[in-house]
RODO-2510 file (C-alpha; in nm, 4 decimals, decimal comma):
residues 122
     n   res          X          Y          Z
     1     x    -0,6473    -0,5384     1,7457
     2     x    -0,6230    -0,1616     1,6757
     3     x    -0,3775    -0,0091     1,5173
     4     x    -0,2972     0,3950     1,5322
     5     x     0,0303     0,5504     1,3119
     6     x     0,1920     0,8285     1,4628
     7     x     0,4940     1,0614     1,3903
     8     x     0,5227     1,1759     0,9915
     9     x     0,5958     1,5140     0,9690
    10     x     0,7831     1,7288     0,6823
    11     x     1,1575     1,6779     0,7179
    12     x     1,4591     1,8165     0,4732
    13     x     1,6927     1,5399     0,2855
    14     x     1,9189     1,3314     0,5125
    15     x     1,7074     1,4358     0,8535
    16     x     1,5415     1,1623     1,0687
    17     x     1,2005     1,0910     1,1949
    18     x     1,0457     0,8027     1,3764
    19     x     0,7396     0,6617     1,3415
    20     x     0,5299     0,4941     1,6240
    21     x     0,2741     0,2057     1,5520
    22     x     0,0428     0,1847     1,8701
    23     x    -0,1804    -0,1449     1,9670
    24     x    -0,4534    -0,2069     2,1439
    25     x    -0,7442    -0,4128     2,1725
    26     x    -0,5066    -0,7348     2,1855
    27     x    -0,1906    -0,9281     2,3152
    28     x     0,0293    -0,7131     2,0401
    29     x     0,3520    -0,8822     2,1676
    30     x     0,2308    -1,2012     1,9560
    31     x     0,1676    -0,9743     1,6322
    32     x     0,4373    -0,9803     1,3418
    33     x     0,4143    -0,6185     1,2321
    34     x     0,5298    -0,4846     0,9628
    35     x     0,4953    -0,1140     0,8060
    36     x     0,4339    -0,0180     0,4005
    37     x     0,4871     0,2883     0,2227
    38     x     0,2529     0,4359    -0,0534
    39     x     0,3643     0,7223    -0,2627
    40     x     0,1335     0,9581    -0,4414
    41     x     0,0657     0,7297    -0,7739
    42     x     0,2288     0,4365    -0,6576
    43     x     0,1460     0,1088    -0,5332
    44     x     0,1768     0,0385    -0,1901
    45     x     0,5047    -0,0981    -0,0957
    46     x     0,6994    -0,2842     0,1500
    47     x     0,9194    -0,1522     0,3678
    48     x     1,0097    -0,3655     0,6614
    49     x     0,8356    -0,5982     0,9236
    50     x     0,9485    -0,7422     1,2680
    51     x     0,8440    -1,0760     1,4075
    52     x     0,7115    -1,1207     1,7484
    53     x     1,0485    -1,2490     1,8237
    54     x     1,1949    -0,9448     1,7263
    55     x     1,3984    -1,0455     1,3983
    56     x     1,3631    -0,8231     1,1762
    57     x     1,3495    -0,7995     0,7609
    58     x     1,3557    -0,4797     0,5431
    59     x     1,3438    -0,4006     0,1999
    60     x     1,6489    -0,3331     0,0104
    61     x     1,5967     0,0213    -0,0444
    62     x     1,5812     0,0616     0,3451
    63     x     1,7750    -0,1402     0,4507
    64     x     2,0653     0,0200     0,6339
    65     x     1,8864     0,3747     0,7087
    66     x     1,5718     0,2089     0,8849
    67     x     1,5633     0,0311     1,2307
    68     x     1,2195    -0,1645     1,3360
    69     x     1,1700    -0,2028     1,6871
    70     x     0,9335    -0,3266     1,9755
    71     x     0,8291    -0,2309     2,3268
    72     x     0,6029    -0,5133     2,4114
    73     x     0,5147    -0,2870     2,7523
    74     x     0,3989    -0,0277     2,5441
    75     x     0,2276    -0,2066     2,3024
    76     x     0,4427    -0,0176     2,0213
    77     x     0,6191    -0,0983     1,7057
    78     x     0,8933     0,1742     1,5920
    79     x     1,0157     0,2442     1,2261
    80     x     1,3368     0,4726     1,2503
    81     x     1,4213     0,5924     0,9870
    82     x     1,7528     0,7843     0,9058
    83     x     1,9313     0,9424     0,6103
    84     x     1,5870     1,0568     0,4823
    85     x     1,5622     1,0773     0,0598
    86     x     1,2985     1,2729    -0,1331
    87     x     1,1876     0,9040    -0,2433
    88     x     1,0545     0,8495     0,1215
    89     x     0,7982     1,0404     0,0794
    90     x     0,5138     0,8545     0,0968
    91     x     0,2202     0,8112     0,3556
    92     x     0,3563     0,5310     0,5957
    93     x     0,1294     0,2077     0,6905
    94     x     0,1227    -0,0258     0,9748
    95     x     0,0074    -0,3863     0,9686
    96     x    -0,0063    -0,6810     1,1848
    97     x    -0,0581    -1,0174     1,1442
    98     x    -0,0425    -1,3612     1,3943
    99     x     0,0950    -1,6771     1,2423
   100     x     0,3850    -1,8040     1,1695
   101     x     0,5918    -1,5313     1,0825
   102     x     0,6305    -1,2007     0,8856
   103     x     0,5499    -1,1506     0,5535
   104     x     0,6847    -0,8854     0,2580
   105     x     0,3032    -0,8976     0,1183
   106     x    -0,0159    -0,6749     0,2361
   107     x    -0,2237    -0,9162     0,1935
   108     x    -0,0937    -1,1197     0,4543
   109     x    -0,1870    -0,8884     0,6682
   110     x    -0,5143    -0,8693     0,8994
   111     x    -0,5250    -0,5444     1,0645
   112     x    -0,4073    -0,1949     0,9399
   113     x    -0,3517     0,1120     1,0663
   114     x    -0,4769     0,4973     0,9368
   115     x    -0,1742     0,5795     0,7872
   116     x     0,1087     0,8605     0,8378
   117     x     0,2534     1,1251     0,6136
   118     x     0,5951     1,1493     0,5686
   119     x     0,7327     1,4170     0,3411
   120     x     1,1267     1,4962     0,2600
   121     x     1,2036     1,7867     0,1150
   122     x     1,5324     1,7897    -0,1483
***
């Protein structure tokens, strides 16, 4: 499977965005995808994933401004994210994986996508 990031963008403090993870090249409704963040000299973190069933899992710092969701029809994952903090700033990453389930770590992850830059301004 393919994976394309779409949707960063430069945004002010407390604005939102929404970020689109497109598929294709396989049957992306039985992918667990989840998306990381990397921030310039940082190491790649997690930020949230959602299982093919549609439960979902974020990371703490997150959790409460982001929303992960799926349109199976379109083969597309979406990361909304809300309440936008200078900290967000990162270049977003989307990864899929089949098994059993979702996982926090990038290494459990087979396919990636190119990456999206997401910059809040203070």
């Amino acid at each position: 499977v393919q994976l394309q990031a779409y949707g960063g963008g430069l945004v002010q403090a407390g604005d939102s965005l929404r970020l689109s993870c497109v598929a294709s090249g396989g049957t992306f409704r039985r992918y667990h995808v989840a998306w990381f963040r990397q921030a310039p000299g940082k190491e790649r973190a997690f930020v949230g994933y959602i299982k093919s069933t549609g439960h979902t899992n974020y990371a703490e710092s997150v959790k409460g401004r982001f929303t992960l969701s799926r349109d199976s029809a379109k083969n597309t994952v979406y990361l909304q994210m809300t309440s936008l903090r200078p900290e967000d700033t990162a270049v977003y990453y989307c990864a899929a994986r089949r098994g059993i389930g979702g996982s926090r770590h990038g290494e459990d992850y087979d396919y990636w996508g190119q990456g999206t830059q997401v910059t809040v301004s203070s």
